[in-house]
C-alpha positions in Angstrom: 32.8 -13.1 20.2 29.3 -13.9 18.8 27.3 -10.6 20.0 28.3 -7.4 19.2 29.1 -4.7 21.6 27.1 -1.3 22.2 29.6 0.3 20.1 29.7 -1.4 17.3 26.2 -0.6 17.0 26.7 2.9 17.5 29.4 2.7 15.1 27.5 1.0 12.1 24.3 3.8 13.3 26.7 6.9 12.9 28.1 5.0 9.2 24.2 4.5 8.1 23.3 8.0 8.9 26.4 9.9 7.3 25.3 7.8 4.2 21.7 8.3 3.9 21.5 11.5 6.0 19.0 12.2 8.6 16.2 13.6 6.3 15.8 10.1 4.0 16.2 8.3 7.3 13.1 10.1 8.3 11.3 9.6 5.3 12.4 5.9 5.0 10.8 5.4 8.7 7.5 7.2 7.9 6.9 5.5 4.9 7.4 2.0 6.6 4.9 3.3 9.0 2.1 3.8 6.4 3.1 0.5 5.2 2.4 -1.1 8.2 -0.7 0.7 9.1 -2.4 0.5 5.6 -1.7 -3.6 5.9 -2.5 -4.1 9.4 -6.4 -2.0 8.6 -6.0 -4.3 5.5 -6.0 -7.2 7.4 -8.8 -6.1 9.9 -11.0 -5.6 6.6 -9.9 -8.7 4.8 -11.6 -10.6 7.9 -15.0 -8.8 7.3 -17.2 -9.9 5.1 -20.4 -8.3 3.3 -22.9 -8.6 6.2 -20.6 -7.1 8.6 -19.9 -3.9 6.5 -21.6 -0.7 6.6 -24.2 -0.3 3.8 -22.0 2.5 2.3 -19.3 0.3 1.5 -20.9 -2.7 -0.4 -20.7 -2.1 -3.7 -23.7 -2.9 -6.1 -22.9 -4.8 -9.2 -24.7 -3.7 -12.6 -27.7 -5.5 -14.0 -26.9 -8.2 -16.7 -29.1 -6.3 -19.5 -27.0 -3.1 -19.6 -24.7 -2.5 -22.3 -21.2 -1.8 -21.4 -19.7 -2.0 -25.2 -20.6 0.3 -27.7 -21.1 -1.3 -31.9 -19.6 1.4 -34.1 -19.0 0.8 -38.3 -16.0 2.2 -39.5 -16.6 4.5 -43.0 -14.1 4.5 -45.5 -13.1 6.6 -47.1 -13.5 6.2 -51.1 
C-alpha cells in the first residue's frame, strides 16, 4: 500500500503532460539543464582562486588617484 505501482506513475506522467504539453516539458527540462551546468562550472571556479587562474581572467582593479566622480555647478537660471 505504501509504494506506488508502474501505472500509477504512468498515469500521473500522461496527466502532467496533457497539462503542460510536450513542448514546455521540453523547455522546462533544458532549462534545468543549463541550471545545473552553469552551477556545477560555478562551483569548479568558486574553488580556484587568483593564482590558479589564467592571466586573462584576473581582473585589474583601478589606481586609487583616478577620479571616478565628476564636480559639476548647477547655473540658475535668473
Amino acid at each position: 500500500m505504501g509504494s506506488f505501482s508502474i501505472w500509477h506513475w504512468l498515469i500521473v506522467l500522461l496527466i502532467v503532460v496533457m497539462v503542460f504539453g510536450t513542448k514546455k516539458l521540453k523547455n522546462i527540462g533544458s532549462d534545468l539543464g543549463g541550471a545545473v551546468k552553469g552551477f556545477k562550472d560555478g562551483m569548479k571556479d568558486g574553488g580556484a582562486t587568483a593564482d590558479d587562474k589564467p592571466a586573462s581572467q584576473v581582473t585589474q582593479s583601478q589606481p586609487a588617484t583616478e577620479k571616478t566622480t565628476i564636480d559639476v555647478e548647477a547655473k540658475t537660471k535668473g
